[in-house]
VMD Tcl script that builds the backbone (N, CA, C; Angstrom):
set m [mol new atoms 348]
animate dup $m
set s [atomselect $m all]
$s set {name element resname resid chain x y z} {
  {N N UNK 1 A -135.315 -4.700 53.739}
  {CA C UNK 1 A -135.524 -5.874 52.913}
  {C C UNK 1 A -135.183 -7.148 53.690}
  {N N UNK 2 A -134.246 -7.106 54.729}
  {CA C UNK 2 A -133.543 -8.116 55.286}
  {C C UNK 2 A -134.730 -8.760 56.279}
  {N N UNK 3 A -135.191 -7.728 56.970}
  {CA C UNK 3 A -136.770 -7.678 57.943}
  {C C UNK 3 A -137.742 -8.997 56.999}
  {N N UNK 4 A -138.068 -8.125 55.939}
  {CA C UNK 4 A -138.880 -9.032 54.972}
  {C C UNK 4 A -138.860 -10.472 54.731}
  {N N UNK 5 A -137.140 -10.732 54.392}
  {CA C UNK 5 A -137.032 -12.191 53.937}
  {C C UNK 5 A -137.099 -12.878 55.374}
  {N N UNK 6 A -137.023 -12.407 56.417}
  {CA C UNK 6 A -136.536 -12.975 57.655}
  {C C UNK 6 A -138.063 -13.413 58.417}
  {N N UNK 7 A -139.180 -12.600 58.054}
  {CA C UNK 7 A -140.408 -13.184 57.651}
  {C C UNK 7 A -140.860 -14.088 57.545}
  {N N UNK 8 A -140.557 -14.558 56.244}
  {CA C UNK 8 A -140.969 -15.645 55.461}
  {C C UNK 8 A -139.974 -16.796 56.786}
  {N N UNK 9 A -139.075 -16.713 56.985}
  {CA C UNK 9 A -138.224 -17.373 58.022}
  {C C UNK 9 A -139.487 -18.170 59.048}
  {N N UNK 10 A -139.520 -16.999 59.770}
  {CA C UNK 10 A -140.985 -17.068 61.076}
  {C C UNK 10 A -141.937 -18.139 60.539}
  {N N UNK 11 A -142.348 -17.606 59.210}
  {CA C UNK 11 A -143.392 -17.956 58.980}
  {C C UNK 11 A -143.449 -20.031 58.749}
  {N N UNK 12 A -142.468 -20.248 58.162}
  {CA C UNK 12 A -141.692 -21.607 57.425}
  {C C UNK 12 A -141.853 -22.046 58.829}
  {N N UNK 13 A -141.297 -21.612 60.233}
  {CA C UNK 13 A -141.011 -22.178 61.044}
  {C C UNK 13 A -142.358 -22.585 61.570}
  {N N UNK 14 A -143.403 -21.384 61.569}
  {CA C UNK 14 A -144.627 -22.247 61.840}
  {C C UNK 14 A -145.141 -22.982 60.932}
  {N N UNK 15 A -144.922 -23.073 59.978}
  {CA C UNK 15 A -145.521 -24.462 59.166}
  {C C UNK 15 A -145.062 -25.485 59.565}
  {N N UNK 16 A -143.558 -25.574 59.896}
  {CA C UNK 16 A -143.157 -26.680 60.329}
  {C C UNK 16 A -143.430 -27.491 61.577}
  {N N UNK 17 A -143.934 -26.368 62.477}
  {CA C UNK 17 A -143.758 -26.731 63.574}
  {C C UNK 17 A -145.369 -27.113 63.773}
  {N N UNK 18 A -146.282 -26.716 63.140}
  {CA C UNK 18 A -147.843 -27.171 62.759}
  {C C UNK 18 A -147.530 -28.677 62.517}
  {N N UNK 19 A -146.623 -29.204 61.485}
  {CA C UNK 19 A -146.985 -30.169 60.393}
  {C C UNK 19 A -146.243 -31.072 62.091}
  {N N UNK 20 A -145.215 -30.794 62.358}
  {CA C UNK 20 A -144.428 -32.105 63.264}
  {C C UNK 20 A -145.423 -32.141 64.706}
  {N N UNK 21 A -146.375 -30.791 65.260}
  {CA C UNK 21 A -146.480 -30.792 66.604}
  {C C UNK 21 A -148.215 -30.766 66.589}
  {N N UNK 22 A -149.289 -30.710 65.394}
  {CA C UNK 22 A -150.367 -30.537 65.485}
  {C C UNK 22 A -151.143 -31.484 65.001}
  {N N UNK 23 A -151.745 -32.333 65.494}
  {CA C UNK 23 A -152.794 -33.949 65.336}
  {C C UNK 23 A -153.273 -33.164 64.187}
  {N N UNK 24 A -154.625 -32.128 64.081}
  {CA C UNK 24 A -155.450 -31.975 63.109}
  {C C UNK 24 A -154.720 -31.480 62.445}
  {N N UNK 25 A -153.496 -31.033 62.337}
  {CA C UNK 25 A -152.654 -30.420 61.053}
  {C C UNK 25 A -152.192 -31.993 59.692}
  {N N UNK 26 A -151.961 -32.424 61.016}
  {CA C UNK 26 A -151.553 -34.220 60.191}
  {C C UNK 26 A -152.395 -34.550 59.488}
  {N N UNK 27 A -153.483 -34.684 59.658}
  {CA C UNK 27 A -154.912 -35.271 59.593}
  {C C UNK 27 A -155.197 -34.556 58.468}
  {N N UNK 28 A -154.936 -33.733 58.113}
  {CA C UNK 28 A -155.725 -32.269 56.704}
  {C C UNK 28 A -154.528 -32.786 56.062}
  {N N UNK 29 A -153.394 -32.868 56.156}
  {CA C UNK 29 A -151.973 -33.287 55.111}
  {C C UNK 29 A -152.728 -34.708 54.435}
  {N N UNK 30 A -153.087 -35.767 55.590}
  {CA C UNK 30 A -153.120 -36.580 55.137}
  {C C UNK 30 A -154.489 -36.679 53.979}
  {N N UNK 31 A -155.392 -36.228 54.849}
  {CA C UNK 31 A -156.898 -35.945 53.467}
  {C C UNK 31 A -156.439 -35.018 52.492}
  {N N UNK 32 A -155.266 -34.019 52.233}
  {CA C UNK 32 A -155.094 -33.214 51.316}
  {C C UNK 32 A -154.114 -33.884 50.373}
  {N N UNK 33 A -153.463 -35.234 50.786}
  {CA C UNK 33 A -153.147 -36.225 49.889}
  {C C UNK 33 A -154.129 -37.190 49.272}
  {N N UNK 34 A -155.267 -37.558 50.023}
  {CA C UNK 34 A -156.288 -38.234 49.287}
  {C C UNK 34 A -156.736 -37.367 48.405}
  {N N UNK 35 A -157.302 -36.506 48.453}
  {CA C UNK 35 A -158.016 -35.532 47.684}
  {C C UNK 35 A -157.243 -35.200 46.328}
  {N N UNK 36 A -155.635 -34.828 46.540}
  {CA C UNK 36 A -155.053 -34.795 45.364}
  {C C UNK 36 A -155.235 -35.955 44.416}
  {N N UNK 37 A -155.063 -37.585 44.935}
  {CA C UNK 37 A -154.717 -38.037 44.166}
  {C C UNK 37 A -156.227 -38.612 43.698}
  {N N UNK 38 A -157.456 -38.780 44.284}
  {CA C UNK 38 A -158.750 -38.608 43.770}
  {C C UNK 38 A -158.876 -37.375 41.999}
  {N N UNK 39 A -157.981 -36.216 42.941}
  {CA C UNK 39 A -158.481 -35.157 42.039}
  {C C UNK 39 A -157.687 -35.603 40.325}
  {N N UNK 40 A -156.378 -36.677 40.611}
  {CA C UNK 40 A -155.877 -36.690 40.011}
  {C C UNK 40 A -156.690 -37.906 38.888}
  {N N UNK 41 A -156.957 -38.796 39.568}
  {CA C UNK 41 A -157.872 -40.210 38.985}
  {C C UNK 41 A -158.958 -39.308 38.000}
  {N N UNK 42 A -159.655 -38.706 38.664}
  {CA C UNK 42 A -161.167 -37.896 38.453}
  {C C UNK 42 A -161.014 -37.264 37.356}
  {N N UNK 43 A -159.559 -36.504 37.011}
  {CA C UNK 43 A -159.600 -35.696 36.223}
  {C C UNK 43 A -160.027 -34.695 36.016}
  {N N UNK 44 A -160.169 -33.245 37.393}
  {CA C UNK 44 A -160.613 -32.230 37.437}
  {C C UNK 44 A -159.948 -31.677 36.454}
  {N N UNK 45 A -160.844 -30.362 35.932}
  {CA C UNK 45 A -161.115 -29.082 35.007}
  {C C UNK 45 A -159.597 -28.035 36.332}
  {N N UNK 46 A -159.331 -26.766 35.050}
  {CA C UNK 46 A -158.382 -26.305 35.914}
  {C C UNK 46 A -159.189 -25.454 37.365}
  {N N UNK 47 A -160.623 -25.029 36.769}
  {CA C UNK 47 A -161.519 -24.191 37.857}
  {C C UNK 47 A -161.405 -25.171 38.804}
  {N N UNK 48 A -161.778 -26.035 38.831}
  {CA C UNK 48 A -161.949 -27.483 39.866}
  {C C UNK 48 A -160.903 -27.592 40.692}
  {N N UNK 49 A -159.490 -27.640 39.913}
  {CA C UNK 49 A -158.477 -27.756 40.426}
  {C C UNK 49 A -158.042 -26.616 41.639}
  {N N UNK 50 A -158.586 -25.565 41.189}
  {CA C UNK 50 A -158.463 -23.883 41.718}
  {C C UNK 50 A -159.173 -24.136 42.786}
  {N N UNK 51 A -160.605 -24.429 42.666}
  {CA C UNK 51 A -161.328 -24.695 44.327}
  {C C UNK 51 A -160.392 -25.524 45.404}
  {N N UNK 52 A -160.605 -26.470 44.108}
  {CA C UNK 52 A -159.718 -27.967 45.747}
  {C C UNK 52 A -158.780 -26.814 46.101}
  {N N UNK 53 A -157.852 -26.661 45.414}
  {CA C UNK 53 A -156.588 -26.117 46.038}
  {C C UNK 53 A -156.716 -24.874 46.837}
  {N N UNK 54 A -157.825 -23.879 46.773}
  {CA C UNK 54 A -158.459 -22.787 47.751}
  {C C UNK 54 A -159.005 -23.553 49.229}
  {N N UNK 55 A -159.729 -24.745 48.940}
  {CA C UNK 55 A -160.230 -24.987 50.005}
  {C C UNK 55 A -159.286 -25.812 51.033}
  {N N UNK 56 A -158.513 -26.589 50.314}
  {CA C UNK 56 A -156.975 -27.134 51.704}
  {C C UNK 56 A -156.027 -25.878 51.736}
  {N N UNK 57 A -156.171 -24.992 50.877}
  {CA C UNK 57 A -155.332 -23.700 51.294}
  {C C UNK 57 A -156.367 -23.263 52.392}
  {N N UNK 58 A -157.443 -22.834 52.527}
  {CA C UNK 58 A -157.959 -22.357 53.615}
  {C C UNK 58 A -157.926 -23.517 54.180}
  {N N UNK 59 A -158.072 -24.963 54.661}
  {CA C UNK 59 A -158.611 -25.497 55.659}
  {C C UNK 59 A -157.169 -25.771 56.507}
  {N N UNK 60 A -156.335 -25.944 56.056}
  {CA C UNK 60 A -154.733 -25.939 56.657}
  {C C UNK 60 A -154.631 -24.487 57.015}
  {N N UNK 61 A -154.704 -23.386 57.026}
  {CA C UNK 61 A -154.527 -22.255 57.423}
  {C C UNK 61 A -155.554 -21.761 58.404}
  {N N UNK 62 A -156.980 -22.607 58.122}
  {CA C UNK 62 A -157.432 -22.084 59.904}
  {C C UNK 62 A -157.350 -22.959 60.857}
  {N N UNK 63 A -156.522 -24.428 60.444}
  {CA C UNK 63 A -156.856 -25.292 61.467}
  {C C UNK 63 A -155.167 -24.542 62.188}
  {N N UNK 64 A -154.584 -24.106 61.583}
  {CA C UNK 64 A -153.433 -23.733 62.352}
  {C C UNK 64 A -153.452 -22.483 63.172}
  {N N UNK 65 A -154.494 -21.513 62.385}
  {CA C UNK 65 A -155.198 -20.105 63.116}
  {C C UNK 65 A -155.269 -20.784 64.536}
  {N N UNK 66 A -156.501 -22.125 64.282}
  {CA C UNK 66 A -157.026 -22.382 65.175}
  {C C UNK 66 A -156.004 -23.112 67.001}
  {N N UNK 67 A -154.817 -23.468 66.088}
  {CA C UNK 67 A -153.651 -24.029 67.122}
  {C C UNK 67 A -153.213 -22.779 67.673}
  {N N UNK 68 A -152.829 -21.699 67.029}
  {CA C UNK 68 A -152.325 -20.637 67.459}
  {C C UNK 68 A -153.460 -20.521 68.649}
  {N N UNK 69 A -154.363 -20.135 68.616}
  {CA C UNK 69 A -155.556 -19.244 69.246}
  {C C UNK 69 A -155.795 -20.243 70.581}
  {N N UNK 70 A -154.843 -21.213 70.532}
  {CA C UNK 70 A -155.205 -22.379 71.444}
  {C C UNK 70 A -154.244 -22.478 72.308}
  {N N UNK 71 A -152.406 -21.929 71.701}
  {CA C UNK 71 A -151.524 -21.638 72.410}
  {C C UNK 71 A -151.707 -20.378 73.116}
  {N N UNK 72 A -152.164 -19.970 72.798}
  {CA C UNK 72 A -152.318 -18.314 73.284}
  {C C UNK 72 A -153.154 -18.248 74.515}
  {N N UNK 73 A -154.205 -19.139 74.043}
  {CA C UNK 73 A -154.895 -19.169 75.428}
  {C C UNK 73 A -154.352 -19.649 76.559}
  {N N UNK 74 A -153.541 -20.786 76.246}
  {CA C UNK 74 A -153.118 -21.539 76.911}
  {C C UNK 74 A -151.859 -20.913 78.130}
  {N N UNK 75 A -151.162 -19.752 77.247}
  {CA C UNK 75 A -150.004 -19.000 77.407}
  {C C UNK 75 A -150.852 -17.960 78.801}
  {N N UNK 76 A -151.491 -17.782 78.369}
  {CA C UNK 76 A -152.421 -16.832 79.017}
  {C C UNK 76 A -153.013 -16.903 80.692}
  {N N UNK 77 A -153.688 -18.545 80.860}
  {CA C UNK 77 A -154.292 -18.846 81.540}
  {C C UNK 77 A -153.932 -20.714 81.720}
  {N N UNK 78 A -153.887 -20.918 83.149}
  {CA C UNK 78 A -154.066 -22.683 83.031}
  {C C UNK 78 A -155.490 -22.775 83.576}
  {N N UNK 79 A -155.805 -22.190 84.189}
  {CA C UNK 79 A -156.962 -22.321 84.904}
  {C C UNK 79 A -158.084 -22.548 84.034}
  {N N UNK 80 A -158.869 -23.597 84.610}
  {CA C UNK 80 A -160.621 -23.348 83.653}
  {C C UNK 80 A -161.255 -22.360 83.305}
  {N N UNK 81 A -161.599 -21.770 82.620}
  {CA C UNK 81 A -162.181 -20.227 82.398}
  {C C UNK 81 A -162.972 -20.051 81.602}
  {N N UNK 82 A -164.208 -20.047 81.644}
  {CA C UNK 82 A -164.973 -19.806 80.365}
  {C C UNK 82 A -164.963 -19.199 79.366}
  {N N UNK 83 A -164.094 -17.893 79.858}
  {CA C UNK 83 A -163.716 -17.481 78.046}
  {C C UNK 83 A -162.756 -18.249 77.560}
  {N N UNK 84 A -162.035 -18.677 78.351}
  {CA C UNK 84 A -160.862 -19.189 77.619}
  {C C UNK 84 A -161.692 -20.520 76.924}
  {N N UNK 85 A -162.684 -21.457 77.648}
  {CA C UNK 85 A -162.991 -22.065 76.991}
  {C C UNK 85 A -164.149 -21.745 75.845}
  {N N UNK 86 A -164.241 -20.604 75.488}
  {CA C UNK 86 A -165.220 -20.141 74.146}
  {C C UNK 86 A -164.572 -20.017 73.468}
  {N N UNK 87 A -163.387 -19.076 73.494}
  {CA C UNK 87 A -162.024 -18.960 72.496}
  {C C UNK 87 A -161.800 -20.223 72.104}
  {N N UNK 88 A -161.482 -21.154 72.806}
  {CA C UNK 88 A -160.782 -22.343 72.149}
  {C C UNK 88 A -161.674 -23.042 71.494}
  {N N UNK 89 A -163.494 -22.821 71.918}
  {CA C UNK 89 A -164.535 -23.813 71.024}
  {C C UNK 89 A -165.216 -22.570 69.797}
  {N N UNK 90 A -165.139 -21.438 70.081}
  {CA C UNK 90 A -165.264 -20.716 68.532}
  {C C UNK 90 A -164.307 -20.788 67.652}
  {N N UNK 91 A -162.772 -21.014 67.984}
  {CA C UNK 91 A -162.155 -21.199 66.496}
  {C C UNK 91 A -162.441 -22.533 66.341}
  {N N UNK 92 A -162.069 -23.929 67.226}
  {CA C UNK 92 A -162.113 -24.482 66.592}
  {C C UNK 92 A -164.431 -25.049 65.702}
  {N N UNK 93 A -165.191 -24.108 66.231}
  {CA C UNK 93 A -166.102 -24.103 65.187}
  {C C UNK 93 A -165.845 -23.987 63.904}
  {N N UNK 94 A -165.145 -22.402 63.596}
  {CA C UNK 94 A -164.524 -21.986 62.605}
  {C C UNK 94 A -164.471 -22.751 62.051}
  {N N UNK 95 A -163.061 -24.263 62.384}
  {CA C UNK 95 A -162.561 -25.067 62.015}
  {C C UNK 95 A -163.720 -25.770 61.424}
  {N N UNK 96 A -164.320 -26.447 61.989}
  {CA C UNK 96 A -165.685 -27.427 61.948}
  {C C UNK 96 A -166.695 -26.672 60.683}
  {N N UNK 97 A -166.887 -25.741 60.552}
  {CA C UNK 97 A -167.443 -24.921 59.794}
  {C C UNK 97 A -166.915 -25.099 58.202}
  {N N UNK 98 A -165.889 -24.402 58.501}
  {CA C UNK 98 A -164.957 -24.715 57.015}
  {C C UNK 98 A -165.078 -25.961 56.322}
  {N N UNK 99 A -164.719 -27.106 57.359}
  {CA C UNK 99 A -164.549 -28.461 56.853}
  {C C UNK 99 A -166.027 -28.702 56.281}
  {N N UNK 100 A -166.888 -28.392 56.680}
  {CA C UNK 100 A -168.197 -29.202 56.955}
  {C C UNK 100 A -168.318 -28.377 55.167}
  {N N UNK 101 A -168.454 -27.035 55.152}
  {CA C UNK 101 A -168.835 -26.327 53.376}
  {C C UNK 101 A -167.699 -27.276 52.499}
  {N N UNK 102 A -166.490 -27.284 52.532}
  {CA C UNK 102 A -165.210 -27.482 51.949}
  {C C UNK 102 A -166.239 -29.089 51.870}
  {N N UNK 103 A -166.420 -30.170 52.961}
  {CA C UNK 103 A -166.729 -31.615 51.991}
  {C C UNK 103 A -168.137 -31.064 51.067}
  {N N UNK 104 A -168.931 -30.683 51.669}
  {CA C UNK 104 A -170.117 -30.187 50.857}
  {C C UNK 104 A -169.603 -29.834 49.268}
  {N N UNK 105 A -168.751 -28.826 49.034}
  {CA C UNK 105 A -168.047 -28.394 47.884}
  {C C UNK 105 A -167.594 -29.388 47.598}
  {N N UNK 106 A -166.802 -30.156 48.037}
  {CA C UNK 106 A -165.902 -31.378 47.311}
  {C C UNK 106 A -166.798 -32.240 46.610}
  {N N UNK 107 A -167.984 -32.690 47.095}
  {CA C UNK 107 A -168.807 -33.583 47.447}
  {C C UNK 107 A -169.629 -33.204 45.463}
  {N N UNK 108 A -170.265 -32.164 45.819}
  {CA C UNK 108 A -170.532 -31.249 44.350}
  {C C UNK 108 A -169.620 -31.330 43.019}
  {N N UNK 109 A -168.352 -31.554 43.236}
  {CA C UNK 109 A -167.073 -31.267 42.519}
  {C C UNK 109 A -166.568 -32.829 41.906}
  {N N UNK 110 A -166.784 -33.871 43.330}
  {CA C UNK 110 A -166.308 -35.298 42.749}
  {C C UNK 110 A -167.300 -36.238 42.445}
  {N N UNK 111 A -168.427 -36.242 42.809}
  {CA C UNK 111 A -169.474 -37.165 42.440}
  {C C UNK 111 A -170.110 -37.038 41.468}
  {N N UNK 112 A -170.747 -35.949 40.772}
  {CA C UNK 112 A -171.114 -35.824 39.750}
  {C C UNK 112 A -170.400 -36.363 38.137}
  {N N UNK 113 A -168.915 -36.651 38.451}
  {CA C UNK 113 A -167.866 -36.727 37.813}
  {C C UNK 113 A -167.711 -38.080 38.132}
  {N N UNK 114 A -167.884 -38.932 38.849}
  {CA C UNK 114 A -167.811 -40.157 39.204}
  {C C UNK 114 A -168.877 -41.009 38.591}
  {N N UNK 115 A -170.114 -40.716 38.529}
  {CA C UNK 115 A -171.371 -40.879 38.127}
  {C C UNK 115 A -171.992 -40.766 36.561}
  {N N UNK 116 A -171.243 -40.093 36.083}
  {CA C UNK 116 A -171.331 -39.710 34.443}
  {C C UNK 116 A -170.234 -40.651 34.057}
}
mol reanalyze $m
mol bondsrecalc $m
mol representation Tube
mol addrep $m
């Protein structure tokens, strides 16, 4: 059990260390404060509320996938390397990917509601 809580430990520490040491981690905090308080003006439905909050739950969790996958490489290799540089431009696609559906979704979610 002790293993378990000590876990969650690890885990806290990389959030923290995302939020103080990662530009695009800042950057999603800071749009995941606009977005709240939009969501808050707007007056989303609780489903509504459930997306937003799925989609900065996923978009903060792969942009940090995506830091990991970037230390690792990094840990790995200094040298130029083409895989290393595919690794580091397929997650952060990933990244780019997510964001790009997630405003699309938002986009569906706040304007229609703005407009009526």
């Amino acid at each position: 059990m002790r293993k378990f809580f000590k876990a969650f430990n690890y885990a806290w520490s990389g959030i923290l260390y995302g939020v103080k040491a990662e530009r695009n981690v800042k950057f999603h905090l800071l749009a995941t404060v606009v977005v709240m308080l939009a969501g808050l003006i707007t007056g989303l439905s609780v489903l509504e509320w459930c997306i937003v909050l799925l989609l900065i739950g996923g978009m903060l969790a792969l942009e940090m996938m995506n830091a990991a996958i970037e230390r690792v490489v990094d840990l790995v290799t200094t040298e130029s390397h083409p895989l290393a540089k595919y690794a580091k431009d397929l997650a952060a696609g990933a990244v780019l990917i997510y964001a790009m559906i997630s405003a699309v979704i938002g986009w569906l979610i706040f304007v229609p509601k703005w407009f009526n």
